[in-house]
Backbone as JSON, one array per atom type, in Angstrom:
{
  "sequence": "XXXXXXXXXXXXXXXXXXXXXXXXXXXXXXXXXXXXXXXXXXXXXXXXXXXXXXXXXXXXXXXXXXXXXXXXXXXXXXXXXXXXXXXXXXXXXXXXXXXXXXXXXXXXXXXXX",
  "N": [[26.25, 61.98, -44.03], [24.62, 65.07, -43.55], [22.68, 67.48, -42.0], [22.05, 70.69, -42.48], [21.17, 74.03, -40.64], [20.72, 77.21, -40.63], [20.32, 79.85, -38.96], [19.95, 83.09, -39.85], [20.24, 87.18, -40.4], [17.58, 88.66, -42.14], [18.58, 90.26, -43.89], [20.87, 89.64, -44.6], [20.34, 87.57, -46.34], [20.65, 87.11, -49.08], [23.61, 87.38, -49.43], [24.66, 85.47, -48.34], [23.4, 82.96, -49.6], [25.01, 83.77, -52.27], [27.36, 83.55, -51.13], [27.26, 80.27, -50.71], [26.2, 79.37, -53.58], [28.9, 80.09, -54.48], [30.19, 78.05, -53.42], [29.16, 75.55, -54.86], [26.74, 74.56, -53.47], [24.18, 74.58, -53.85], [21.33, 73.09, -53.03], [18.87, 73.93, -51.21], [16.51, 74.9, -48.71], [14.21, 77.34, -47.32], [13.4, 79.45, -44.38], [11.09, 82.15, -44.01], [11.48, 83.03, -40.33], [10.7, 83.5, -36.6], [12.56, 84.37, -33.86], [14.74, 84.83, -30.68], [17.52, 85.78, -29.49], [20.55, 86.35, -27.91], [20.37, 89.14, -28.9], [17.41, 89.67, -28.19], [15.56, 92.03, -28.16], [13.23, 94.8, -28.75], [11.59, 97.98, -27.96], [8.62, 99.29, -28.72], [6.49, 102.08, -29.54], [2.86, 102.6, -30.64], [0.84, 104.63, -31.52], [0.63, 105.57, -28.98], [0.8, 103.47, -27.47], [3.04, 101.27, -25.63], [5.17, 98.73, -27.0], [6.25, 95.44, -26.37], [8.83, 94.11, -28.83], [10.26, 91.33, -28.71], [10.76, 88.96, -30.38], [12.64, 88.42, -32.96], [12.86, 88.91, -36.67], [14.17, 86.28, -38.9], [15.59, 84.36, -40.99], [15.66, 80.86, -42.22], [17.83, 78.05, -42.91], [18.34, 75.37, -44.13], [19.91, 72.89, -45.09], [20.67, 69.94, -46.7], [23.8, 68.2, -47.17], [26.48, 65.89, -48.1], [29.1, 64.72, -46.58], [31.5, 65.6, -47.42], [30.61, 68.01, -48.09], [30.26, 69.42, -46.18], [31.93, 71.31, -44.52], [32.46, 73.38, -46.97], [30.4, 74.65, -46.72], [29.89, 75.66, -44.26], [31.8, 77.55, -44.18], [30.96, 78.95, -45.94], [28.14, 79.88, -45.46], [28.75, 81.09, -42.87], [30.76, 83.29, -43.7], [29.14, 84.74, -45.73], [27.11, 85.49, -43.68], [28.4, 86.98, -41.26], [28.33, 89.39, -39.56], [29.99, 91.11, -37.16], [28.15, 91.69, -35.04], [25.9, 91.23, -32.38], [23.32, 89.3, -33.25], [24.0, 88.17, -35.37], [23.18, 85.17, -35.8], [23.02, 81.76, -35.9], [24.57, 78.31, -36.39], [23.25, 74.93, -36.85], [24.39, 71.66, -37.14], [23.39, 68.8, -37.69], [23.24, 64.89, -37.68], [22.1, 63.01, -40.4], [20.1, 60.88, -40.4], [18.95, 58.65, -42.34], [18.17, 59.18, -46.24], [15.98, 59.4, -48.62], [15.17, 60.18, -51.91], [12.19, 60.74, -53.4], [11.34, 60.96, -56.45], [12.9, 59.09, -57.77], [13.21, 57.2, -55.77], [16.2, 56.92, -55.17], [18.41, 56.32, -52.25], [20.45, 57.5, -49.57], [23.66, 59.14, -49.67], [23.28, 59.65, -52.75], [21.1, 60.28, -53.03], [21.25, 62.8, -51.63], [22.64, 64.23, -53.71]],
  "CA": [[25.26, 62.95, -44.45], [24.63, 66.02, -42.54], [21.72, 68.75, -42.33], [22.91, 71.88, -41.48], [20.42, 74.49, -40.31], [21.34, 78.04, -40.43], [19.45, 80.97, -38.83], [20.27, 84.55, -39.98], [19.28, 88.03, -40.45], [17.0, 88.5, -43.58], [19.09, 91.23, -44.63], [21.91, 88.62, -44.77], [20.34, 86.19, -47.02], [21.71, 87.38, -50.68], [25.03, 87.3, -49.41], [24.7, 83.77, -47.73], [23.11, 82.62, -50.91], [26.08, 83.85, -53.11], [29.1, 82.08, -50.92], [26.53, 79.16, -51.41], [26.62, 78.81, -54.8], [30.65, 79.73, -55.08], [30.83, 77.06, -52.5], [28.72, 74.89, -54.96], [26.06, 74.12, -52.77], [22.58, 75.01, -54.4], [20.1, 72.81, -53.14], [18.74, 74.5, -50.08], [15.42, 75.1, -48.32], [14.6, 78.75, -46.49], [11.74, 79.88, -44.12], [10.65, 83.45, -42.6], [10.94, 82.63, -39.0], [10.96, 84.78, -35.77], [12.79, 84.3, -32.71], [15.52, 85.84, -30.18], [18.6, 85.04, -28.45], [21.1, 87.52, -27.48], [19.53, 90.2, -29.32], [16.56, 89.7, -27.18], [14.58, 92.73, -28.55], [13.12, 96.05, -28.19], [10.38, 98.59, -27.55], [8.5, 100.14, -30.04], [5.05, 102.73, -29.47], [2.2, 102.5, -31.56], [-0.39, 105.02, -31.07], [0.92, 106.16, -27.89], [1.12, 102.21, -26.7], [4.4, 100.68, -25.75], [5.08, 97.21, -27.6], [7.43, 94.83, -27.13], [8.84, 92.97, -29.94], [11.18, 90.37, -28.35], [11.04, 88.01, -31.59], [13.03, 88.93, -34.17], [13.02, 88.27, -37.85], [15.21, 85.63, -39.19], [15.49, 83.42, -42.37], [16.16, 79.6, -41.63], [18.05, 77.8, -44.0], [18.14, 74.03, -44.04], [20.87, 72.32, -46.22], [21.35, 68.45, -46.68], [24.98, 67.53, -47.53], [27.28, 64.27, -48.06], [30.69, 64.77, -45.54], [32.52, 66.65, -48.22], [29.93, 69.51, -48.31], [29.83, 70.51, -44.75], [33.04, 72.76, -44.49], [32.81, 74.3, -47.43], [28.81, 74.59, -46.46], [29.23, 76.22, -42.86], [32.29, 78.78, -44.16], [30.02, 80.05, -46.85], [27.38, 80.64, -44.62], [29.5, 82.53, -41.93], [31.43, 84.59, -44.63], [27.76, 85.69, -45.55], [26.35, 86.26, -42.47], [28.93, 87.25, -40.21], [28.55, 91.27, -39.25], [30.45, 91.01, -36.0], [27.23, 92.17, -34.35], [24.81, 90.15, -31.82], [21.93, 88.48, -33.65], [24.26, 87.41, -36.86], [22.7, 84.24, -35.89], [23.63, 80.46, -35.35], [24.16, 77.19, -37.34], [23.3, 73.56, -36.15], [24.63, 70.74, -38.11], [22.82, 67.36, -37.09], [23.1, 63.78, -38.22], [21.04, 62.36, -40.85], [20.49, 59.33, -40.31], [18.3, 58.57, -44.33], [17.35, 59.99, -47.11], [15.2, 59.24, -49.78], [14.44, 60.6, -53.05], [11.23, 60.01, -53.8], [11.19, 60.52, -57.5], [13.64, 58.27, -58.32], [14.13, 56.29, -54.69], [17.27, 56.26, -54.54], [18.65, 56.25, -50.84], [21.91, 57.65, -48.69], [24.47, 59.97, -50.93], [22.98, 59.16, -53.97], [19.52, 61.08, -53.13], [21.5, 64.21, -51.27], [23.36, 64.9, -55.24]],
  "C": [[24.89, 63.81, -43.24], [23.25, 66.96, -43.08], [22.27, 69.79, -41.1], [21.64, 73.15, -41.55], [21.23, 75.94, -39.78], [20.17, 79.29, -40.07], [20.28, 82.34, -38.86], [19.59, 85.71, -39.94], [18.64, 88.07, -41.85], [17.61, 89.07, -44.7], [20.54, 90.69, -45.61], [21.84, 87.89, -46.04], [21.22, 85.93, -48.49], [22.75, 86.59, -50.49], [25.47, 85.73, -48.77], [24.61, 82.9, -48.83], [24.38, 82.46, -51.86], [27.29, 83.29, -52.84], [28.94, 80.75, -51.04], [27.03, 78.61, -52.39], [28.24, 79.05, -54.78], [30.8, 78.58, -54.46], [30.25, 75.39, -53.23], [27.46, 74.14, -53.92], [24.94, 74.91, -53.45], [21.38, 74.4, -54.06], [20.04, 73.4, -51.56], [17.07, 74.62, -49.73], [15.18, 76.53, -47.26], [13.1, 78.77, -46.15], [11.7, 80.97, -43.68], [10.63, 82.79, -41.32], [11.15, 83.66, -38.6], [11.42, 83.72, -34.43], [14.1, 85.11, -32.02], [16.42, 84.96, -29.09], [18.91, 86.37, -27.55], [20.42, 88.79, -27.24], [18.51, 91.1, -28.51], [15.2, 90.91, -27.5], [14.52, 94.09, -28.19], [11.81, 96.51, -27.74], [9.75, 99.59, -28.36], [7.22, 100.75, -29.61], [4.89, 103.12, -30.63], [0.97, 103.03, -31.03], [-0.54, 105.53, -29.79], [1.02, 104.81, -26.77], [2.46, 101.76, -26.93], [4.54, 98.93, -26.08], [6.45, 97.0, -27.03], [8.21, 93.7, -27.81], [9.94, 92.6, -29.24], [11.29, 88.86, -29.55], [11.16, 88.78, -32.68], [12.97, 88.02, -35.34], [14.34, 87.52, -38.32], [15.03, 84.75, -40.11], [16.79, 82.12, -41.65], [16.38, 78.89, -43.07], [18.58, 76.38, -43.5], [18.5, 73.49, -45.7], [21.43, 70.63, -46.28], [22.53, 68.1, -47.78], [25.12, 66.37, -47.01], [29.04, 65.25, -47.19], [31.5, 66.06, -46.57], [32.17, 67.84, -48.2], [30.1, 70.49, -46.93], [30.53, 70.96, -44.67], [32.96, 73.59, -45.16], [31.18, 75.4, -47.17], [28.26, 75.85, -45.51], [29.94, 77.43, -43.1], [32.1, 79.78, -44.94], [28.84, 80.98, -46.09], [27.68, 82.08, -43.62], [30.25, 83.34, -42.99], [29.94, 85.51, -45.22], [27.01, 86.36, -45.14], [26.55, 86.76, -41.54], [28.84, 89.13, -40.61], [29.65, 91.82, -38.19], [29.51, 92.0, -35.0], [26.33, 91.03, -33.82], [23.77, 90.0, -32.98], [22.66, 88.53, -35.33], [23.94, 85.85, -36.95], [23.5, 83.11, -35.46], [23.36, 79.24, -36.2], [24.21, 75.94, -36.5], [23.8, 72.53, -37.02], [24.58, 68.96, -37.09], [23.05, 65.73, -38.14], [22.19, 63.41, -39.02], [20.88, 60.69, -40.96], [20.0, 58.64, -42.14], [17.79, 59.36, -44.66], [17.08, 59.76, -48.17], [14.7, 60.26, -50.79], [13.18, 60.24, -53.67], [10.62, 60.37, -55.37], [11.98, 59.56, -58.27], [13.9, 57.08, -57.33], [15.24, 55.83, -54.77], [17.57, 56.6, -53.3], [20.17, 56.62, -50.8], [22.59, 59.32, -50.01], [23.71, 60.56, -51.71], [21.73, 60.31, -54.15], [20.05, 62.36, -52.78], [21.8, 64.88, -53.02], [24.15, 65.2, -55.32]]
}
């Protein structure tokens, strides 16, 4: 079992979404976040003040698969979100160690679906 953790641009998400489901993968979790890698940011005036936004917008997407899911999981994502431009983002895919369902408790596999 794997959780795979994908940060993109927002503009992205549809299209991440849609190789998703072809890829069968539908259960998912997504948040507004902000932060900056590469990208790093810019400079924007407001009112004749100079800002600068160095955290960018990005939608975080947090996916628990069983072994079989994660390939088809990570090349949906990148066929979605790839632009071949800095800040198309980055995926982590970590160990789970359990997982519980807690309307039914069942445990391992069984609870991912």
């Amino acid at each position: 079992m794997k959780l795979i953790t994908a940060l993109v641009q927002p503009h992205r998400l549809q299209k991440v979404k849609d190789e998703l489901f072809k890829a069968n993968v539908t259960k998912m979790t997504m948040n507004n976040v902000h932060g900056c890698g590469q990208q790093s940011g810019y400079n924007e005036t407001y009112r004749g003040l100079v800002h600068e936004v160095n955290l960018m917008p990005k939608v975080r997407i947090e996916i628990a698969v069983n072994e079989n899911f994660v390939k088809p999981a990570i090349e949906a994502i990148i066929k979605g979100a790839r632009t071949g431009k800095i800040g198309d983002g980055k995926i982590f895919i970590t160990e789970l160690a359990e997982v519980v369902r807690i309307r039914t408790g069942e445990k391992g596999n069984k609870a991912i679906g």
